[in-house]
N, C-alpha and C positions, 0 to 999 in steps of 0.2 A: 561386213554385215554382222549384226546383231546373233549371237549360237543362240538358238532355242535350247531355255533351260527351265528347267523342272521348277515347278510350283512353288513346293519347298524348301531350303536348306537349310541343313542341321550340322555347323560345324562343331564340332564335340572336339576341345581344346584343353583337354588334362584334368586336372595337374597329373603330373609323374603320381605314383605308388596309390593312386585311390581306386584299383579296378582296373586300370585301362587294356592291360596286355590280355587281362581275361576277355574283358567287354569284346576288345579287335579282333579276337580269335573265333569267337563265336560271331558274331556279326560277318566276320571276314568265311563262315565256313557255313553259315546261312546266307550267302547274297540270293541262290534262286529264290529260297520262301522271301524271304524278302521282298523279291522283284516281282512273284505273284501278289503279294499284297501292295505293291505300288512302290516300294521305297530300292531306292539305288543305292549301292555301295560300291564303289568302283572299284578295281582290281590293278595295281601299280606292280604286282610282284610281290608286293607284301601285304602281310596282314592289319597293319596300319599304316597311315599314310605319307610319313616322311620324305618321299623320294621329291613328293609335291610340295613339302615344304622345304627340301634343300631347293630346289627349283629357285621356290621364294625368294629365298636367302641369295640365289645367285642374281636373281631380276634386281632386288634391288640395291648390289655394289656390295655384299657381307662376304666378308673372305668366307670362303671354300668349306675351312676345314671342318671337322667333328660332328658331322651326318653321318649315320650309318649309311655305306653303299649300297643295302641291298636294296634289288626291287629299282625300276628305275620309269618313268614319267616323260622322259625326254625334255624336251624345249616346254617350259613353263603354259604357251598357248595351245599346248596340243592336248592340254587338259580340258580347254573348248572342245576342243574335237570330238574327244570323247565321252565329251556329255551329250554331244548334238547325236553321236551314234549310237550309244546304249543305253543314255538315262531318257529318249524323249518319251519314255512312256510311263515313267515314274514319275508322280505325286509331288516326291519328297526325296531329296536326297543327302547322302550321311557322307560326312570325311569326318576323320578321326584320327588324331594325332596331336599328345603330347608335348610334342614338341613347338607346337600352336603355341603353350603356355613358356615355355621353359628354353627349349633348345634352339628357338626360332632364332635368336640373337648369338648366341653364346658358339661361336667360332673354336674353341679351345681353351684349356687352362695356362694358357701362358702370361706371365706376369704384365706384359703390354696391354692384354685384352684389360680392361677396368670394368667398373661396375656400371658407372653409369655410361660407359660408349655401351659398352654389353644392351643397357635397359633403351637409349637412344638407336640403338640398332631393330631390338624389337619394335616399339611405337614406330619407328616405319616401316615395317614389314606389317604391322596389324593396317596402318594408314593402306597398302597398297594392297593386301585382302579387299579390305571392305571397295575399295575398288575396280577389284574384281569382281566383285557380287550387287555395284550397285543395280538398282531396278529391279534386283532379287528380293524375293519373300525370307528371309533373312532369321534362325532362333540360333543363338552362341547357346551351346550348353557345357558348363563344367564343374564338377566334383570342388570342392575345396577340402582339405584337411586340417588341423591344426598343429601350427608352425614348428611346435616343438617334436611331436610325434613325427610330423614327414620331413623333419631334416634328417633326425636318426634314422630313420627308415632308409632315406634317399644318399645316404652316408654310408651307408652299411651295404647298399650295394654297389658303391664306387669301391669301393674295399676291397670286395669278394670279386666283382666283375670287370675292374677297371685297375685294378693293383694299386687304388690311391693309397697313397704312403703318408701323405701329411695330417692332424689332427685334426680331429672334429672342428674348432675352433676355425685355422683356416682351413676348411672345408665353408664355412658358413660364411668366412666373408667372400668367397669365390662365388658363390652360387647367387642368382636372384630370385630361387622362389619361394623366399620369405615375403618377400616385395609384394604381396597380394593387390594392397590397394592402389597401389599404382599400376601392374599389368592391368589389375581389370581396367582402373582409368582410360587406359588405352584401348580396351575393347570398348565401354561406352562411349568414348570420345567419337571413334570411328562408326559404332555403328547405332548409339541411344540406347539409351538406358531401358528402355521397355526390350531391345532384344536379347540381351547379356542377361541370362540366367543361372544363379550358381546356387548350387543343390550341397549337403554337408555328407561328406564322408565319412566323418565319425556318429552322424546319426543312423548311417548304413550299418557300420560295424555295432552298436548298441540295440539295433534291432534286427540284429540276423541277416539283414536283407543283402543278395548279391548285386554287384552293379550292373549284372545284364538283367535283373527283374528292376531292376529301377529305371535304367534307359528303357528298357522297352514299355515300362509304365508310362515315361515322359514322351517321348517319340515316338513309339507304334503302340499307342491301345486296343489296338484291334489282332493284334499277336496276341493270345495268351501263353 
């Protein structure tokens, strides 16, 4: 049977270093105000929602490794479950994770993983998303940065947080989210071009604005 699911959804899919860990912290430490104004944020253990997308990653055949363990979702369908129990009274509902953009694919840095199994890993994991949501009300929302700024950024804290050892250079051919226009490909592919919204996170940074007054501009206007 069909889980009764909310009106809305607002998967909020990165990229890494525009906002996110702020946005999840807040959003994740507002769910009741949230849940009185209609919108669900569901609760996995953690403050964003990775546990859901290593799930992903395991439903559809992606070796294992390089998801953060915490927080945990169980069996992929039980996230039905728990829409049908806490979200049926919510409008709209929000998952939010980074790893939507970037980590969905990317198993590890070990030289066997490549680039493009890496990016063909991802496009099927977006393909089996939007299968999960069809006959849902459907908006992708995500930040972009510019490529040169969020490599350095996204470099500098494999560095400090990850004890990456090798240089910038390979650093940049390891990683694929330079790859802008083909991720996104793969969200409009899956779910059309009128859902997939992407908003500039250096126009954030050039005009002050934080990424939880701009999400909650875009997704809850009726928060102030």
């Amino acid at each position: 049977t069909q889980a009764r699911r909310p009106h809305g959804w607002v998967p909020h899919i990165g990229m890494p270093k525009t906002g996110t860990t702020t946005l999840q912290t807040a959003l994740y430490a507002n769910r009741e105000l949230l849940a009185d104004r209609g919108y669900f944020y569901p609760d996995f253990g953690a403050r964003q929602h990775f546990p859901l997308v290593r799930k992903l990653a395991e439903d559809i055949g992606a070796p294992p490794g390089g998801f953060p363990a915490v927080g945990d979702c169980g069996p992929f369908d039980r996230f039905v479950d728990l829409l049908e129990r806490e979200g049926r009274g919510a409008h709209t509902s929000i998952i939010s994770s980074e790893n939507f953009f970037l980590r969905l694919a990317i198993m590890s840095a070990a030289p066997e993983v490549r680039r493009e199994k890496t990016l063909s890993w991802l496009e099927k994991a977006v393909e089996r998303t939007a299968q999960y949501f069809a006959g849902c009300d459907v908006t992708v929302l995500l930040w972009l940065r510019r490529q040169d700024h969020w490599l350095m950024s996204y470099y500098k804290e494999a560095v400090k947080t990850s004890f990456y050892s090798d240089d910038l250079w390979a650093f940049a051919d390891q990683t694929i989210g330079t790859e802008f226009f083909r991720i996104l490909q793969f969200w409009i592919n899956a779910f059309g071009r009128e859902r997939v919204h992407c908003r500039s996170y250096d126009a954030l940074v050039a005009t002050g604005t934080s990424s939880v007054a701009a999400f909650l501009a875009t997704v809850c206007p009726d928060i102030p």
